[in-house]
C-alpha positions in Angstrom: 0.0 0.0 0.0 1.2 3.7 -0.4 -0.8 4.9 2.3 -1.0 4.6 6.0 -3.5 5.7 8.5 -1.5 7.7 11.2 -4.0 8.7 13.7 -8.0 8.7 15.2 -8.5 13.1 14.5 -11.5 12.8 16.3 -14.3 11.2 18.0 -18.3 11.8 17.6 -20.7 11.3 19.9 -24.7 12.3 19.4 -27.3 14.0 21.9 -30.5 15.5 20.8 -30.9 18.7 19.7 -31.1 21.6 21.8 -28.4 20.4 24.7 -25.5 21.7 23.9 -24.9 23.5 27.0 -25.4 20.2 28.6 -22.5 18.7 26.8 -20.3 21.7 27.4 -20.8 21.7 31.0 -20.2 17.6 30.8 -17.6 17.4 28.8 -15.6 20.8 29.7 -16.8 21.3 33.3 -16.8 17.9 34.2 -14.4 15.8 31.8 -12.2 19.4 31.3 -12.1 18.9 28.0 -11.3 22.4 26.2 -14.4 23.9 24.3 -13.4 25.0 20.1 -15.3 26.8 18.1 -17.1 24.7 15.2 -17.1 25.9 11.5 -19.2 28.5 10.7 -20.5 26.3 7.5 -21.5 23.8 10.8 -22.6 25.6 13.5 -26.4 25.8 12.8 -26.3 21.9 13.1 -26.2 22.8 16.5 -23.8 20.0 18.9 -20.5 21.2 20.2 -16.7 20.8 19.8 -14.3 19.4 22.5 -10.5 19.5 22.4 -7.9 17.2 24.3 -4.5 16.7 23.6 -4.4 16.3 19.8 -7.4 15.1 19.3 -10.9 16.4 19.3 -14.9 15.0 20.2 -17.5 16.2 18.8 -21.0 16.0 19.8 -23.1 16.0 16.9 -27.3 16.2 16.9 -29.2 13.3 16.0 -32.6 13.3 15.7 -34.3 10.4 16.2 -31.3 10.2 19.2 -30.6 7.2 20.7 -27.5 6.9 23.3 -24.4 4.7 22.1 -24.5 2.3 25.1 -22.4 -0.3 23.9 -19.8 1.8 21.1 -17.9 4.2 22.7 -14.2 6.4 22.7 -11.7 5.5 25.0 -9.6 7.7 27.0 -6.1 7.0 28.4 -5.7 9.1 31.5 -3.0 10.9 33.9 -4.4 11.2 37.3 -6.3 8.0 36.4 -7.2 7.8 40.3 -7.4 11.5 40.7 -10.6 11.3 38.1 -12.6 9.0 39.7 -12.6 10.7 42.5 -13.7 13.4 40.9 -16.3 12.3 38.5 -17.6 10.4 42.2 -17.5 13.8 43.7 -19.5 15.1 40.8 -22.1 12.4 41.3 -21.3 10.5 38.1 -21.4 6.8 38.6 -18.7 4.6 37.7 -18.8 1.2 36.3 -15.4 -0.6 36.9 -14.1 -3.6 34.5 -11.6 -6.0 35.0 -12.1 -8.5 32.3 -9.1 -7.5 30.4 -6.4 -9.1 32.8 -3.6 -5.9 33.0 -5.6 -3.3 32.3 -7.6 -0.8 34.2 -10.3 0.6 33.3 -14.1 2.2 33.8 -17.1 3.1 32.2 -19.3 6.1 32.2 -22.2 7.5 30.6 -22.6 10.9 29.5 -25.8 13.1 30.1 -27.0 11.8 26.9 -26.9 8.1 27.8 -23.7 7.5 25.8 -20.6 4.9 27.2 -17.6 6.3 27.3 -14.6 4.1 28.8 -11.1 5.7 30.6 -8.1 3.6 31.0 -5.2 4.1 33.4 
């Protein structure tokens, strides 16, 4: 082949329409995630743009929505302890999984329903 993929840009998640300020205050208050402006060609599709590291999420509008309960982006963390303590202090359960043997890891939902697993 004389191509190669090199990288995941970004991730997309869905919520209905109208909650956008929802996912901001999930994914940047909560999750600290930094908050980008969309293209102006996208922005009345309404959703919103998170930043992390080099890559991005974006939560797009679906309408009919239904959550992602079983697909989901996963996130290597620093201060892998550190955040479950917070997201437990912000009232956000936490599923733990140990059927991969050496690695840990949890699941969460977002406001919208949506799985979204952290790894240490």
């Amino acid at each position: 082949m004389t191509f190669s993929i090199l990288q995941i840009d970004h991730v997309q998640v869905a919520a209905p329409a109208g909650q956008e300020e929802m996912a901001i205050a999930f994914y940047a208050g909560v999750l600290g995630m930094k908050v980008i402006e969309k293209p102006a060609v996208l922005k009345a599709r309404g959703g919103a743009w998170f930043e992390f590291g080099n890559q991005q999420l974006h939560v797009g509008v679906e309408e009919p929505f239904s959550p992602a309960k079983k697909a989901h982006p996963a996130f290597r963390v620093a201060g892998y302890v550190e955040m479950k303590t917070h997201l437990r202090a912000n009232k956000i359960e936490i599923r733990e999984d140990d059927s991969i043997h050496g690695v840990e890891r949890f699941f969460i939902f977002d406001p919208f329903g949506n799985r979204l697993e952290f790894l240490k």
